[in-house]
N, C-alpha and C positions, 0 to 999 in steps of 0.2 A: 504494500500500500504506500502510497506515496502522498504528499500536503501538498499542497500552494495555496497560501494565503490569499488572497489580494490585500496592497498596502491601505484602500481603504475602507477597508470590512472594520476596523477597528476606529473609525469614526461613530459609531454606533456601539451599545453597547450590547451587541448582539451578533453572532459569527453564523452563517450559514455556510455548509459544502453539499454537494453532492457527492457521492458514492455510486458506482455503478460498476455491474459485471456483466457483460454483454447486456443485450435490451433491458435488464434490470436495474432500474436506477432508485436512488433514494435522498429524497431530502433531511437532512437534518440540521436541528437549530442548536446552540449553544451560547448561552449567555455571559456576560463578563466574572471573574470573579469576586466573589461577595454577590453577585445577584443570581436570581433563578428565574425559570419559568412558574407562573402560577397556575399551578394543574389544576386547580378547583374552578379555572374563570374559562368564560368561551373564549372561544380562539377562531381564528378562521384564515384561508389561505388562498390565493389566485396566483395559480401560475402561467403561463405564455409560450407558446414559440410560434410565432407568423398567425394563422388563424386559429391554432389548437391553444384550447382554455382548458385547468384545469382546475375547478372552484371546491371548496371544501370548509364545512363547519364543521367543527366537533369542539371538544376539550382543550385547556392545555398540556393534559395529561397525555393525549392524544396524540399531540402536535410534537411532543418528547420523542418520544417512541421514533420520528419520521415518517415521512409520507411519501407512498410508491407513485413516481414520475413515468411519463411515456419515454421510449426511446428518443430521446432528441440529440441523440447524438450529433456532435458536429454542425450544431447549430446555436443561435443566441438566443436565449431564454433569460425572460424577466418578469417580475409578478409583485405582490404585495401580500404583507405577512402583517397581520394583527391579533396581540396577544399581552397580557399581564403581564409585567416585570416585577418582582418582587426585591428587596433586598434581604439578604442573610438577616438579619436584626429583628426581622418582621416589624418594623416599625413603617413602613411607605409602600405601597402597590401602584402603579400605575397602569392606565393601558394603552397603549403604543400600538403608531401602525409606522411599519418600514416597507422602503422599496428593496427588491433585491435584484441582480442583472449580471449577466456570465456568459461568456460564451464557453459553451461543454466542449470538452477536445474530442476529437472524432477517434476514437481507441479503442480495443475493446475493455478495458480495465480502470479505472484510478479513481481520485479523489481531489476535485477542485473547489475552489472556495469564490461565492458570489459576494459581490459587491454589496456591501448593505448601507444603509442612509437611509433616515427618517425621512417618511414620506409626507412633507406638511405641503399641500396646495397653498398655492400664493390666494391673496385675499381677490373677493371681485366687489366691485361696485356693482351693488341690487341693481335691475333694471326694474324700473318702477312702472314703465310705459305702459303695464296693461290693468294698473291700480291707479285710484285716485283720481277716474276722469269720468266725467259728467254720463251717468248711466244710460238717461235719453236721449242725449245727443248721438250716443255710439247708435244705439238699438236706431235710430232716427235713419241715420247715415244710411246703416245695415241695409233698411229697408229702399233706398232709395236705392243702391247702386245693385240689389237685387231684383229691383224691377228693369233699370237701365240693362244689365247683362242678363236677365233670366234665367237668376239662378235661385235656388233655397238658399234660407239662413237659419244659421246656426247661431244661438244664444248660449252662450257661457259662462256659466253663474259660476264666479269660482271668488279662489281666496288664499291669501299668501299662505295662510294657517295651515290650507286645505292639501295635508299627503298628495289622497289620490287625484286633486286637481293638477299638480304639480306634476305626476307622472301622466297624468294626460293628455299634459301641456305638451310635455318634451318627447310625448312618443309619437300623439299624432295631432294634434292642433297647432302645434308649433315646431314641429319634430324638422330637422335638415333632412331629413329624407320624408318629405309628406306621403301620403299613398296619394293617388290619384282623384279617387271619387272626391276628395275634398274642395279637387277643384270646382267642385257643380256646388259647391257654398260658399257664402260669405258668413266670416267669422265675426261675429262682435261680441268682447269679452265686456262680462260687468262684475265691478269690487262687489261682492257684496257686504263687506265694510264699511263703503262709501254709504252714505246717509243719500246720494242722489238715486241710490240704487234702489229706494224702498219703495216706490211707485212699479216699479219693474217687476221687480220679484214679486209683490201684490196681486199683479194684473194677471201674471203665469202661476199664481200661489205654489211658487219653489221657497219651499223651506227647509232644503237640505243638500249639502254638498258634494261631488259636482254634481250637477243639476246641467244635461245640454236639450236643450227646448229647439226643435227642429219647426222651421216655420214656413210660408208661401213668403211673397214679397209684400202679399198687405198684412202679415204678421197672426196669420190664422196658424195655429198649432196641426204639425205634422204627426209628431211624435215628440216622444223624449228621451235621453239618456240618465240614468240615476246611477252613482256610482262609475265606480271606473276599475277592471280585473285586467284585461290586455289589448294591444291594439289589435290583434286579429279580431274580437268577440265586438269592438268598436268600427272598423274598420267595416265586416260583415252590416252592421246597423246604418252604415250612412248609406251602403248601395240597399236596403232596403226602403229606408225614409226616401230615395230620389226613386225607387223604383214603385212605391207605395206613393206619391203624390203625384203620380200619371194613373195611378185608376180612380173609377168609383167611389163613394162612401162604402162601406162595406155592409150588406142587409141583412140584419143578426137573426132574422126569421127564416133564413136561404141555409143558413150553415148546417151543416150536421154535429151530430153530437163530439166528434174529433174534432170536426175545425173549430168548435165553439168553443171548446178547451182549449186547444192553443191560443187563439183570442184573450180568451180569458187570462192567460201567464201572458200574452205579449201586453198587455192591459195592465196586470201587476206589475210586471217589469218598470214601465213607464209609470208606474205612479198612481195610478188610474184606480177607477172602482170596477171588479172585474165580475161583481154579484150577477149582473143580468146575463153576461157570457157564458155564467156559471150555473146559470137556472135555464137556459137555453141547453148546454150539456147534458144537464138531466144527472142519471146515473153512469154516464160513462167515465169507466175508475182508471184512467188513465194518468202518465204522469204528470203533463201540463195541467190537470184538474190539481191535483194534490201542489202541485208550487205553487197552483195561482190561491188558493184556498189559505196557505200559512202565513204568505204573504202577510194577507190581507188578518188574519184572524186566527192565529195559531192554536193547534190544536193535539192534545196530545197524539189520536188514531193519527194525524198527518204525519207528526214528526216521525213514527213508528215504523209507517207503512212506507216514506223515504230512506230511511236508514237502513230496511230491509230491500226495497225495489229500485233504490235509485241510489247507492254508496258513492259511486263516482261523478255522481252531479250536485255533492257537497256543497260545493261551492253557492251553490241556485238557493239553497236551503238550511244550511247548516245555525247561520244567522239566526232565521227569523227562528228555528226550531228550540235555541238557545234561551227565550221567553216562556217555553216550558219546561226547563231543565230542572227548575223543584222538582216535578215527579220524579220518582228512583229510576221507571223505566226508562225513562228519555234518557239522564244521563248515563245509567249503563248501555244501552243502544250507543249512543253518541260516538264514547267512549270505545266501542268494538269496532264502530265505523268509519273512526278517524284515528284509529290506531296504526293499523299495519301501512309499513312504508310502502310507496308505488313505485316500482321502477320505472326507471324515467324519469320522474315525476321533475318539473324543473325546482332548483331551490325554493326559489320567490316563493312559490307554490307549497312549498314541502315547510318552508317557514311559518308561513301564512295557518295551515294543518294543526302545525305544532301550537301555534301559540294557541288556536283553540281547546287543543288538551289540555293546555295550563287552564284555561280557565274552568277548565269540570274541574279542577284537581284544588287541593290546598297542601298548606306545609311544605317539607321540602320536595315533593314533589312535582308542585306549581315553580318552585322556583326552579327544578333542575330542565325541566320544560320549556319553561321561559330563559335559561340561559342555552337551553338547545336552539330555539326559534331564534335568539339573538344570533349565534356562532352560523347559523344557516342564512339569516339575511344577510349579515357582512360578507359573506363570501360572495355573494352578487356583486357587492361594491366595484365598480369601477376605477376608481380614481380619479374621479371624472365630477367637478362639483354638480355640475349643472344635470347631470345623471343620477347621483347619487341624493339630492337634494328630496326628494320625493320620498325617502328611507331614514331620513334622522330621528326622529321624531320619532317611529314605529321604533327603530331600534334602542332608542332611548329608555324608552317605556318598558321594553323586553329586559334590558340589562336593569331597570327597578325592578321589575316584578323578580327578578331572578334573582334577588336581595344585593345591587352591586350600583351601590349609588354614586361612587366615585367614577366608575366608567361610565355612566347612564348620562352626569351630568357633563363629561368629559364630550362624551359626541356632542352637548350642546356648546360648548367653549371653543372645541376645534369649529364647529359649524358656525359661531356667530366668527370666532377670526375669517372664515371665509366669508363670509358673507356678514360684516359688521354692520352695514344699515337694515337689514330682513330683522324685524320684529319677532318673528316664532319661537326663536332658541333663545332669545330670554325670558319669553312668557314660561316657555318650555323647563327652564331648569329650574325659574323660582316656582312654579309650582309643583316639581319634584319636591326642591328642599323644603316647602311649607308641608306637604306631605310628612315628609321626614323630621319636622320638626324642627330644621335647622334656620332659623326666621331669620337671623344676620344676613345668613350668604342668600337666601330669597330677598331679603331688602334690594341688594347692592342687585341682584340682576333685576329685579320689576323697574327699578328707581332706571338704571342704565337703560329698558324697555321702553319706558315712556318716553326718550328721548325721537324712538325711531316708529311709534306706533300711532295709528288713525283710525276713527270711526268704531267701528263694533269691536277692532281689536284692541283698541286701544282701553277702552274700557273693560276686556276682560284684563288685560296686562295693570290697569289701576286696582281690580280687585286683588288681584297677585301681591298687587304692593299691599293694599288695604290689609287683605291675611295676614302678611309679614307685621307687620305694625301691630294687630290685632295680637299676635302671637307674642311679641316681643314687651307687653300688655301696655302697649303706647295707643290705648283706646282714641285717648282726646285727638290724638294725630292725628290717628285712620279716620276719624268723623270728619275733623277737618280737612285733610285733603279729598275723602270723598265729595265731599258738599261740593267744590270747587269744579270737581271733575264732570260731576252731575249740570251745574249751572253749564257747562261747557259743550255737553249733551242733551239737550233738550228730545224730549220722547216723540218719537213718528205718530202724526194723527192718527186718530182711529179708524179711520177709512181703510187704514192698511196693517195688514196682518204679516209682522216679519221679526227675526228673533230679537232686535234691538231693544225691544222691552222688556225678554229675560234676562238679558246683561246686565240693564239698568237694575231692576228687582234686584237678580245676585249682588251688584254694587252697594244697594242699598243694604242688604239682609247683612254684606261683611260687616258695615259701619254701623248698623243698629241692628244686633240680633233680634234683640224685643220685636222687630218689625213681623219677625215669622210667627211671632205668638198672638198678632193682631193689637198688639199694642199699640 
């Protein structure tokens, strides 16, 4: 066996080589001495050569051991490694992501060592351009340059806050590589933070996010999108909506009891009331009856009868089936259902699985789940902020629940240095630490929050602070700067129904509890 360092692998306080013997290769990590790997924390790994990825969550117990590489002989390989560092003393943990990079020698034998270097992305300046601008003037526009070109529009209820608006943005409404059918739309994004926004959202009664509201040119509703899983299942919806506003209304007395069930789930899907669809069906027990049904009014026989006939359409169902998880049956069903792994299955996905186990589970169960679901979504990470940006938050949340609040609030520090003006990843970690009870270090990020936040978020980000204050038992404060923040936000008239008046409420209940007792 033979060594070669690289001179600077020891920038970092972390050594990686490969080992290989013929096509068997192996990664492994070693760290400086006095420190270790933290095998109790997730870890997670991507590694590269040309178009071959190789992504992986597990342990750092795991990640010890090393992890088996494809033959890449004789080619450059690079990737990123995130994991715990502990020191000997056990007094400090941290968790760290590095890049690593090598070119493997083409031999049949030996032992070379990668390049390692902390992997921090440079900061970016938020681009703000799709927040903060006048809700009916976009929707106005929309509609006029969709009549001049005749095409459909597309309404965009979204929010900086908002994960999966965020991954929707960059994969297909805003994506460098658009699909095509998007062309037959005109896009107009609305904050729904923005206080112009409340007439809009009102008129479409979208009260949940993303919310894409597909429309004619004089602004009569298409369809809708709720939610956002991937751009194929998105992508399939828009040549439906452009291919569904060249027919007919559709005559609910013409259907048969299958088309009227599908109806009826494309009706849920969209938001819709899907009863007359469903009374139209009659008795046929099909599976579109049974999603469109839990939808709308969960029921134990549904949840039962999907976890036995429909395991791999999880996803359609698993949710709503989750509002009857009191009963025993449901969650053991659940539990047998989203248990066994699927080959194939892509991470994002296999993550997304996971973390719902954690939530049937409690103790350290929930937590070893929850730092499964974490160690499996980091492995997707890119390196890529603008990619990755749609995952912080979710991952954040997964390294809390998985008891590791130092990492949890670490992805909000590394994310706000990327991204120092985006409001999320401060709301984000102080109300981690008010959770956790640490009200100092939620001060200092709420207080840091309000410097970059607006409209609806901005008032959850004051309640942030409000807590903090509350907790720290600086009552007079929190009243005080609440009242401030409230004069500053005046509530949407009644004519319109949008969540700005839960914020305000919450804002109030921090600064006056007495207020929930009707005092």
């Amino acid at each position: 066996m033979w060594w070669i360092w690289a001179a600077t692998a020891w920038a970092a306080p972390l050594k990686a080589e490969i080992e290989w013997k013929g096509a068997k290769g192996r990664l492994t990590l070693q760290t400086e001495v006095g420190m270790h790997i933290a095998e109790d924390a997730p870890a997670s790994l991507s590694m590269s050569q040309g178009e071959q990825t190789v992504s992986l969550g597990f342990s750092g117990a795991e990640l010890t051991k090393g992890v088996s590489l494809p033959d890449w002989r004789g080619q450059a390989v690079s990737g990123t490694v995130s994991l715990g560092i502990c020191d000997d003393a056990g007094t400090e943990c941290t968790f760290r992501d590095f890049a690593v990079d090598g070119e493997w020698p083409d031999s049949k034998r030996g032992t070379f060592a990668l390049t390692v270097s902390e992997a921090r992305p440079p900061s970016h300046a938020f681009d703000r351009s799709a927040y903060q601008k006048d809700a009916e003037s976009s929707v106005a526009m929309a509609f006029g340059d969709a009549t001049t070109s005749a095409r459909l529009v597309l309404l965009d209820f979204t929010a900086v806050w908002c994960p999966p608006c965020n991954q929707m943005s960059v994969e297909v409404l805003d994506s460098e590589d658009p699909p095509d059918i998007l062309g037959r739309f005109v896009v107009a994004k609305i904050d729904v933070d923005d206080r112009t926004s409340w007439e809009v959202k009102s008129r479409y009664s979208v009260t949940g996010y993303p919310t894409v509201v597909a429309t004619d040119a004089a602004g009569n509703e298409i369809g809708r999108w709720i939610g956002y899983s991937d751009r194929e299942q998105m992508v399939a919806w828009l040549h439906e909506i452009d291919h569904r506003s060249q027919l007919p209304p559709v005559d609910l007395a013409s259907l048969s009891g299958v088309d009227a069930a599908k109806m009826a789930w494309r009706i849920a899907k969209e938001g819709g009331d899907p009863s007359p669809w469903l009374a139209q069906a009659g008795a046929v027990d099909v599976v579109e009856a049974r999603l469109a049904r839990i939808q709308v009014t969960p029921e134990v026989s549904d949840a039962l009868w999907l976890c036995e006939h429909a395991p791999d359409a999880w996803p359609d169902w698993a949710y709503a089936a989750m509002k009857v998880v009191d009963e025993p049956k449901v969650r053991a069903a659940l539990l047998r259902t989203l248990t066994p792994p699927r080959p194939g299955e892509p991470a994002l996905r296999a993550s997304e699985r996971i973390a719902l186990l954690a939530e049937l589970t409690e103790g350290d169960e929930k937590r070893r789940l929850s730092g499964a679901a974490a160690s499996m979504l980091r492995a997707t990470f890119k390196s890529d902020p603008a990619k990755d940006r749609p995952f912080y938050g979710t991952l954040a949340g997964l390294l809390f629940d998985a008891g590791e609040l130092e990492q949890a609030v670490a992805v909000y520090r590394d994310a706000a240095a990327v991204y120092p003006d985006e409001p999320t990843y401060y709301l984000g970690a102080a109300n981690l630490l008010v959770k956790a009870g640490q009200h100092d270090g939620a001060l200092d990020w709420a207080s840091r929050g309000m410097e970059h936040s607006w409209g609806d978020n901005r008032l959850r980000m004051a309640k942030a602070l409000v807590d903090a204050l509350v907790g720290l038992g600086r009552v007079a404060d929190a009243q005080t700067f609440a009242e401030k923040v409230l004069l500053e936000h005046p509530a949407p008239p009644d004519t319109v129904k949008v969540r700005t008046n839960r914020y305000l409420d919450a804002l109030r209940n921090a600064a006056w509890p007495d207020l929930k007792k009707g005092d």
